[in-house]
DRENROKOL-48266 format. One record per residue (C-alpha): residue in three letters; y, z, x. Coordinates in Angstrom, 2 decimals. Each point is the difference from the previous one (the first is absolute). Layout:
<sites>
<site residu="ALA" y="Y" z="Z" x="X"/>
...
</sites>
This chain:
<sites>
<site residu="UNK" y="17.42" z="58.91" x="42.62"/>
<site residu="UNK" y="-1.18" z="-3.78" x="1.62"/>
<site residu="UNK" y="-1.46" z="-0.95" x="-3.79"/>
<site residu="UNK" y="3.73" z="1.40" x="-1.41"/>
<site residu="UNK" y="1.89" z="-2.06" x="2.60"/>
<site residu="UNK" y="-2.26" z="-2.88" x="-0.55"/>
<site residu="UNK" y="0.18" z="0.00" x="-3.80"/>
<site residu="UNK" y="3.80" z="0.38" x="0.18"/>
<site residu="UNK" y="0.16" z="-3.72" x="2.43"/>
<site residu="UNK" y="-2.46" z="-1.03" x="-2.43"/>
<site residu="UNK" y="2.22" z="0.81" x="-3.24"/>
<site residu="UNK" y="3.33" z="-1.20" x="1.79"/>
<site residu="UNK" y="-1.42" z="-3.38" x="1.20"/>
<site residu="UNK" y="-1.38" z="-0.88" x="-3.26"/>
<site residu="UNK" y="3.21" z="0.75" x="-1.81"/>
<site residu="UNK" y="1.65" z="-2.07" x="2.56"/>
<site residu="UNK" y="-2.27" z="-2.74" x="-0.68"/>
<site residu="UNK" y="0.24" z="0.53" x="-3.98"/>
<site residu="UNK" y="4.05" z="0.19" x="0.58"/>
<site residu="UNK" y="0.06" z="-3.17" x="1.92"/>
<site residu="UNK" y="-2.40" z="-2.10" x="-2.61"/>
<site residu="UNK" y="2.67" z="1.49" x="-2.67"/>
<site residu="UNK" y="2.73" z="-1.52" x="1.72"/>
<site residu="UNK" y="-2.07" z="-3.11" x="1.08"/>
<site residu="UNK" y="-1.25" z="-0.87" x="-4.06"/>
<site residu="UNK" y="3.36" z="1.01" x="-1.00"/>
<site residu="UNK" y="1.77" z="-2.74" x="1.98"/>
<site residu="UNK" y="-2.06" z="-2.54" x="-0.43"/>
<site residu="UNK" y="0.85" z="1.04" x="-3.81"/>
<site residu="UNK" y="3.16" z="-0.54" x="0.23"/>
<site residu="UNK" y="-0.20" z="-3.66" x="1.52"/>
<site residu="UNK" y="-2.23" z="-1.17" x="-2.77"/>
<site residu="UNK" y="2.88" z="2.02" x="-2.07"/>
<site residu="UNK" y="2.37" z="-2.15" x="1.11"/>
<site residu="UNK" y="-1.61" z="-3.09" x="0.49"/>
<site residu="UNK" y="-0.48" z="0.17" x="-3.86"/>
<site residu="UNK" y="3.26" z="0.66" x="-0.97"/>
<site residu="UNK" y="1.36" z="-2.76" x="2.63"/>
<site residu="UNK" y="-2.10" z="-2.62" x="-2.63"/>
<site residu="UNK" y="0.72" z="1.48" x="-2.83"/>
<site residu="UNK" y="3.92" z="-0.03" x="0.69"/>
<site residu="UNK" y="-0.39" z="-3.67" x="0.40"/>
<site residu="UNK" y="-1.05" z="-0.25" x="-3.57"/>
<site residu="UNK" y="-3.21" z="-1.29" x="-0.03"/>
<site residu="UNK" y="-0.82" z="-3.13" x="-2.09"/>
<site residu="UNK" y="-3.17" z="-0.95" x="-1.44"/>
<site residu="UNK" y="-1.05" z="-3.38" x="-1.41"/>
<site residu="UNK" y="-2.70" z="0.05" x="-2.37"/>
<site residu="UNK" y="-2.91" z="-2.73" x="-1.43"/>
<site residu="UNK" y="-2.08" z="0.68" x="-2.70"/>
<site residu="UNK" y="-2.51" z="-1.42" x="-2.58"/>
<site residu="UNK" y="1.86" z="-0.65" x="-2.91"/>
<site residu="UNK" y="-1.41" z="-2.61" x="-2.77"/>
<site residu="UNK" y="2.88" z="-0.10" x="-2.46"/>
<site residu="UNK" y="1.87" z="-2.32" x="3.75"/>
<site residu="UNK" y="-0.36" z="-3.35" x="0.08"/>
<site residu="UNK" y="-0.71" z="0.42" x="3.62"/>
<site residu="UNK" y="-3.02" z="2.81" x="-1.10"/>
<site residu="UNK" y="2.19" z="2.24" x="2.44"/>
<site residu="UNK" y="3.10" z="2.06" x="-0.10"/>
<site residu="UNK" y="2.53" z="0.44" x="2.86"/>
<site residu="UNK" y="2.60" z="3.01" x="0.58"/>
<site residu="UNK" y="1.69" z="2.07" x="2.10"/>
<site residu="UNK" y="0.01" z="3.94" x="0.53"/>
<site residu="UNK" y="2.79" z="1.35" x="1.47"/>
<site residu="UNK" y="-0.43" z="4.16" x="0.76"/>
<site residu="UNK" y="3.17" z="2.00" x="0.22"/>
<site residu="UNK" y="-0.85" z="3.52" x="1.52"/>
<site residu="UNK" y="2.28" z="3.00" x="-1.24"/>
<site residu="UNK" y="-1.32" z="2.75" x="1.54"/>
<site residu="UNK" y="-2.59" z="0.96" x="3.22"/>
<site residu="UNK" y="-1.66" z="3.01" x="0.82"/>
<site residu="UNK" y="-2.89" z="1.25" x="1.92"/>
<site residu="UNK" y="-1.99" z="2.75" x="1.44"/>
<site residu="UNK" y="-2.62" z="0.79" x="2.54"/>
<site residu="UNK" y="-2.62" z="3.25" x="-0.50"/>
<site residu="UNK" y="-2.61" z="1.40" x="1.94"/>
<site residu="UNK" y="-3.31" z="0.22" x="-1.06"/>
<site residu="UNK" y="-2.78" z="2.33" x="0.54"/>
<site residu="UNK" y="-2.33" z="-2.63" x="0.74"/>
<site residu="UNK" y="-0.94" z="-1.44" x="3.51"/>
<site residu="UNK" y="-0.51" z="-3.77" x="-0.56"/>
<site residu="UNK" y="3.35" z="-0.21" x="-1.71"/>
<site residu="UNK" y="2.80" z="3.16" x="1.50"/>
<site residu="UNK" y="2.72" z="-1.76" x="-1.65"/>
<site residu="UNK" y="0.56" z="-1.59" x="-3.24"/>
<site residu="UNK" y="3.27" z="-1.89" x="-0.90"/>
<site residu="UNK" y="1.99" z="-1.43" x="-3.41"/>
<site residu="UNK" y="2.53" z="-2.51" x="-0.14"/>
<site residu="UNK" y="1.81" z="0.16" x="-3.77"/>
<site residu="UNK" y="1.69" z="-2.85" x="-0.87"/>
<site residu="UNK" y="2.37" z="-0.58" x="-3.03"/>
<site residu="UNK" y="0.71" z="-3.66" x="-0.61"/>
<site residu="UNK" y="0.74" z="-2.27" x="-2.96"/>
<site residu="UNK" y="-1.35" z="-3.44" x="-0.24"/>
<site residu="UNK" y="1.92" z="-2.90" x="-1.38"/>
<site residu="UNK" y="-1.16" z="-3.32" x="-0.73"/>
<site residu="UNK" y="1.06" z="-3.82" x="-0.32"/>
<site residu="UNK" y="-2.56" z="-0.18" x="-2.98"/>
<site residu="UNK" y="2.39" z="0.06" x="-2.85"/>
<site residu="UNK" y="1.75" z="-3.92" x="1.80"/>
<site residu="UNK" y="-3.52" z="-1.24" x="-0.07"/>
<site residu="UNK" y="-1.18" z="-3.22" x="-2.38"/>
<site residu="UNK" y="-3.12" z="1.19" x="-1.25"/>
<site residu="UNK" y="1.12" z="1.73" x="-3.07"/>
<site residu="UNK" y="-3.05" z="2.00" x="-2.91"/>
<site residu="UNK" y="1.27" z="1.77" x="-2.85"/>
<site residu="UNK" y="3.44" z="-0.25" x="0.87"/>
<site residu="UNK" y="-1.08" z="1.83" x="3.40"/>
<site residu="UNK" y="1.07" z="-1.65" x="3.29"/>
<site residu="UNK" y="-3.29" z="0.29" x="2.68"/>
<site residu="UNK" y="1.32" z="-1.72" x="3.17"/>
<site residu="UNK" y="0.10" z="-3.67" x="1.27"/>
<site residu="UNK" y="-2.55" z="-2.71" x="-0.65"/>
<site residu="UNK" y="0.47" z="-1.08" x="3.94"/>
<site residu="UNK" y="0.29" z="2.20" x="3.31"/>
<site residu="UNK" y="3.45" z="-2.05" x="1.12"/>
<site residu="UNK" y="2.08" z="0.94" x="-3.49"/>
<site residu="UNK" y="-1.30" z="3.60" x="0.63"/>
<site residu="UNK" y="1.16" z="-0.39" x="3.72"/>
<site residu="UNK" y="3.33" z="-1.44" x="-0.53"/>
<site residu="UNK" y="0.95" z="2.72" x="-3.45"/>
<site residu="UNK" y="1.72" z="2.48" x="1.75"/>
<site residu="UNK" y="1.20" z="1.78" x="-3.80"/>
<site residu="UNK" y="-1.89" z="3.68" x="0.26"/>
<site residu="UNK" y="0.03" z="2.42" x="-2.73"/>
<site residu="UNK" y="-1.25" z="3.35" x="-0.56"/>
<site residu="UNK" y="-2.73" z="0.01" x="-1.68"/>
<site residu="UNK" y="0.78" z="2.88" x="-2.22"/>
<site residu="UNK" y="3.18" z="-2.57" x="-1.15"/>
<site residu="UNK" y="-2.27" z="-2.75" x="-0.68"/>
<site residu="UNK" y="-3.63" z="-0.77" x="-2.10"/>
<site residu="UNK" y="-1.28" z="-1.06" x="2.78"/>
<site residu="UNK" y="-4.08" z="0.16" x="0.06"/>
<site residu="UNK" y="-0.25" z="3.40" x="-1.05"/>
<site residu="UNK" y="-3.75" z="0.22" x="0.35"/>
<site residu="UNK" y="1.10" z="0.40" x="3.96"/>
<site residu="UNK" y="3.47" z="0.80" x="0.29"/>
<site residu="UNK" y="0.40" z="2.91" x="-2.45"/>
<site residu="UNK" y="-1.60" z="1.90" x="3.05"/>
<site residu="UNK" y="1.38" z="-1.52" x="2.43"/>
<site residu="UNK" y="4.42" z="0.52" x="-1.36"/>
<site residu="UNK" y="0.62" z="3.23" x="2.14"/>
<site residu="UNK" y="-2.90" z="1.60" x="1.54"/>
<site residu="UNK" y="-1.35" z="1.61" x="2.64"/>
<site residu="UNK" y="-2.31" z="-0.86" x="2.89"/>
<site residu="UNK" y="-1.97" z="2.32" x="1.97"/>
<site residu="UNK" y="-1.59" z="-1.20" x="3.31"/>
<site residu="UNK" y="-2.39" z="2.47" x="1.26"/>
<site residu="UNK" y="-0.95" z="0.42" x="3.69"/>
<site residu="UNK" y="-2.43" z="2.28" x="2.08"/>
<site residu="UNK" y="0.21" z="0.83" x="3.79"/>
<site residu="UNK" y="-3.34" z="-1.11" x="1.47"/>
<site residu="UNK" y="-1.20" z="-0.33" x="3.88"/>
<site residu="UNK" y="3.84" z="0.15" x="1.29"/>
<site residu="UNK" y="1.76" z="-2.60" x="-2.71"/>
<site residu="UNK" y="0.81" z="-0.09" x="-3.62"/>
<site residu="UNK" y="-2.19" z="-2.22" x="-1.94"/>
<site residu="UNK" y="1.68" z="-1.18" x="-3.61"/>
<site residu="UNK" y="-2.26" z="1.12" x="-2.90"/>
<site residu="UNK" y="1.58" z="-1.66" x="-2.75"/>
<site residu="UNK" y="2.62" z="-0.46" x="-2.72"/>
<site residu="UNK" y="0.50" z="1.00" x="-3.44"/>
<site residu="UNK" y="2.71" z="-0.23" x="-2.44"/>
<site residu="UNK" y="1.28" z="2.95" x="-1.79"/>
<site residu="UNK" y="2.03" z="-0.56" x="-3.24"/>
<site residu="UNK" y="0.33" z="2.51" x="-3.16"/>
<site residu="UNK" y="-1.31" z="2.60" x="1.81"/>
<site residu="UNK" y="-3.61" z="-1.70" x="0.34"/>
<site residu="UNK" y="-1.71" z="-2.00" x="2.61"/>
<site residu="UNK" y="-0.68" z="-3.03" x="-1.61"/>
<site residu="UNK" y="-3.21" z="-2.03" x="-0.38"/>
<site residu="UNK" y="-2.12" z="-1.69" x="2.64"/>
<site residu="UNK" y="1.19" z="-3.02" x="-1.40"/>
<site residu="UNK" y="3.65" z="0.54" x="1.15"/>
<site residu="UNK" y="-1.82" z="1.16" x="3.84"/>
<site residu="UNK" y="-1.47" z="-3.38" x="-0.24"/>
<site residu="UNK" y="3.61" z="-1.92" x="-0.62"/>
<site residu="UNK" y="1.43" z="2.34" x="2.78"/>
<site residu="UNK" y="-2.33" z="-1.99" x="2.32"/>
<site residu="UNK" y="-0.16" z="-2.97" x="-1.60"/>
<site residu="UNK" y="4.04" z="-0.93" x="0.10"/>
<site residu="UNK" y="0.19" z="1.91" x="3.10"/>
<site residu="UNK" y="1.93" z="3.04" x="-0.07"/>
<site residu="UNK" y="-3.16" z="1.61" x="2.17"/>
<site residu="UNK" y="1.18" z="-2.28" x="2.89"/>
<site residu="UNK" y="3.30" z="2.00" x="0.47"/>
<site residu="UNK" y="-1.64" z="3.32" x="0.54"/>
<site residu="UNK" y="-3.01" z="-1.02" x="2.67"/>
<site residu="UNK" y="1.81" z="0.13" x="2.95"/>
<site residu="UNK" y="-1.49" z="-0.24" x="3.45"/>
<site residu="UNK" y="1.41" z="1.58" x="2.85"/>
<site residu="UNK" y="-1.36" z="-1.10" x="2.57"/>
</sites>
């Protein structure tokens, strides 16, 4: 009867204890949740340099401008112990550029500006779907999307990282790499503390 007793306590705390971590991880969620959608509803912009030797200057210059259309997320438990809650932020978003006003012109192709203040002061977007705008990126990049990944580790959510989801596929590393590299990873690390 004293083990019974003491195995129900014992059963009833720890599903306390689970419920409260639930609710805990699941807030916290929710902030980073909404802290993400707070930047994103301000329509992030993105200015861009690159390598580009067909530019006088040896560089091009533009600006990314990321419309999102839809949001969605989700938070799962796990069976593992390091990591009791996984989490997914979907994001649909289309990407428009001010590459097709830019002066650095190849094959009839517009690239972007041959200095950083033209591409700063061109404020004429267009979808890139509307426009032959450097396909070798932006056929990816028209209406995608993004996937930021998160785990629930030692009492906070630590960001895992992005990917971009477009036909149906992931796409190549290459695309995780301009995900980074322009910055759209810097919207979905959020700190709360």
């Amino acid at each position: 009867m004293r083990y019974s007793t003491f195995w129900v306590a014992f059963c009833l705390s720890s599903f306390s204890i689970f419920s409260q971590s639930t609710e805990t991880s699941l807030n916290q969620f929710k902030q980073i949740r909404k802290a993400i959608s707070d930047t994103l509803n301000k329509t992030p912009i993105f200015v861009v340099t690159e390598d580009f030797p067909n530019s006088p200057t040896k560089k091009i210059n533009y600006k990314l401008k990321v419309e999102t259309l839809d949001m969605k997320y989700d938070v799962l438990s796990t069976n593992s112990l390091v990591s009791p809650f996984t989490a997914y932020i979907l994001v649909r978003i289309q990407v428009k550029s001010n590459c097709s006003s830019g002066d650095i012109i190849s094959s009839k192709v517009h690239y972007g500006f041959s200095n950083l203040q033209s591409a700063m002061e061109n404020d004429n977007y267009k979808n890139c779907i509307d426009s032959p705008v450097r396909p070798f990126i932006f056929e990816e990049w028209c209406i995608g999307e993004l996937r930021a990944n998160y785990a629930y580790q030692g009492n906070e959510w630590i960001f895992l990282g992005l990917e971009m989801e477009n036909s149906n596929k992931i796409q190549s590393g290459s695309v995780r790499r301009d995900l980074k590299k322009y910055g759209f990873e810097s919207i979905f690390k959020v700190n709360l503390k």
